[in-house]
MIPA-745059 format. One record per residue (C-alpha): residue number from 0; residue in one letter; x, z, y. Coordinates in nm, 4 decimals, always signed. Layout:
// MIPA-745059
REC    k  r         u         w         v
REC  NUM  A         X         Z         Y
...
// end
This chain:
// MIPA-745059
REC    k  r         u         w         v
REC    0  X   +6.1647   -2.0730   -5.8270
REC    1  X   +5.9832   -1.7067   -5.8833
REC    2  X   +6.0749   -1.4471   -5.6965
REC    3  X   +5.9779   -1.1042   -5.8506
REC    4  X   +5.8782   -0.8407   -5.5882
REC    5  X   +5.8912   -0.5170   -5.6674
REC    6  X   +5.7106   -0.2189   -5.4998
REC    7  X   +5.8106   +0.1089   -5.4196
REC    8  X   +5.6714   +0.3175   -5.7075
REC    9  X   +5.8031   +0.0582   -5.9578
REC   10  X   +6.1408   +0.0846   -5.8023
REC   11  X   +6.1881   +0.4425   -5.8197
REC   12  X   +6.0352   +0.4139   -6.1905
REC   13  X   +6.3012   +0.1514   -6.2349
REC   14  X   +6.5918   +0.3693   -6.0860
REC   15  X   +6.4618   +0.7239   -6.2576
REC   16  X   +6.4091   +0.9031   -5.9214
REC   17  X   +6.0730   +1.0205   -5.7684
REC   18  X   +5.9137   +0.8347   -5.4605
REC   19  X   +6.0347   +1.1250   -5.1879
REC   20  X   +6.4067   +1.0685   -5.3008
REC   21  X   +6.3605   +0.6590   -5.2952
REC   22  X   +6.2203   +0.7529   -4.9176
REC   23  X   +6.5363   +0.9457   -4.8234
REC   24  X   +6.7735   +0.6911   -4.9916
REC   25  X   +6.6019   +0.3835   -4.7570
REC   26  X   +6.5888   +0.6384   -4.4493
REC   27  X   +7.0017   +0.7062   -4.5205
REC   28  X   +7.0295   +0.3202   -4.5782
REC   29  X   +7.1199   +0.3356   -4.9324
REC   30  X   +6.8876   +0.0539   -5.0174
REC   31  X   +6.9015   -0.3227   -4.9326
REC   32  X   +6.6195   -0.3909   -4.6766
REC   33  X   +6.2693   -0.4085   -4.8038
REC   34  X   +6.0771   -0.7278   -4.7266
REC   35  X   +5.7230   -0.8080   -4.6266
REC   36  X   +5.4930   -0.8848   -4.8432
REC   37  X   +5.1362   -0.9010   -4.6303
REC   38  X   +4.9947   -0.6798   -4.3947
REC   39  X   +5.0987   -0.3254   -4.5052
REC   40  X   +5.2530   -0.4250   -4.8303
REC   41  X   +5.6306   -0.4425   -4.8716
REC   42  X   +5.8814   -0.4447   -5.1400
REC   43  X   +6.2194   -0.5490   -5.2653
REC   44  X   +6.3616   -0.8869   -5.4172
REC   45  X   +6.4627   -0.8001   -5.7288
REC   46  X   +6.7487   -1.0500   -5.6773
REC   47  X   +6.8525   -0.8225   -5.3911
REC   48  X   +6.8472   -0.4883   -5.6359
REC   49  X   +7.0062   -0.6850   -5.8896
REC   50  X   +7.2776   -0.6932   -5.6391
REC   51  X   +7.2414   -0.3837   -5.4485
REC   52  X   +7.3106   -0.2197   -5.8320
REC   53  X   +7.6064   -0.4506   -5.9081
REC   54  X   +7.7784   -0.3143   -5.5642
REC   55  X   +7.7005   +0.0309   -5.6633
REC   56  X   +8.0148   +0.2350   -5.7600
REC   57  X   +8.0748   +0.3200   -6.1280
REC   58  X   +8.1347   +0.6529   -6.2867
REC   59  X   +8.3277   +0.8004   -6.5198
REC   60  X   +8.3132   +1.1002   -6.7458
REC   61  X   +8.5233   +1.2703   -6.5956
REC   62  X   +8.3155   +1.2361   -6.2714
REC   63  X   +7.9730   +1.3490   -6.4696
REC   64  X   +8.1777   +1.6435   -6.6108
REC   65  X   +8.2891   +1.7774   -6.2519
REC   66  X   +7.9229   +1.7306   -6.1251
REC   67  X   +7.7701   +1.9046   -6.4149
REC   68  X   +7.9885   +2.2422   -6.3561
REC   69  X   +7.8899   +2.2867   -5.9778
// end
């Protein structure tokens, strides 16, 4: 079986936000736990973000609309 591993700056690539706000969302626990790799390297299953995304609430338009008028 291969396991893909992906690393930080490919993950916030992959979710379209920059490295700082990928930093906040593990501090706040908004990301499933990273795993490690080596010494010093870690990263995340993609299996688990495959998942992780799945759980992740959808939104509507109407949602987007209210956001964009704050």
């Amino acid at each position: 079986m291969y396991l893909k591993i992906i690393r930080p700056a490919e993950l916030a690539e992959l979710l379209s936000v920059s490295t700082v706000t990928l930093w906040r969302m593990q501090k706040r626990g908004e990301l499933p736990p990273k795993r490690q790799i080596s010494s010093g390297v870690l990263g995340w299953l993609y299996s688990d973000l495959e998942e992780w995304l799945k759980e992740r609430p959808l939104v509507n338009n109407e949602d987007i609309l209210k956001e964009l008028e704050k």
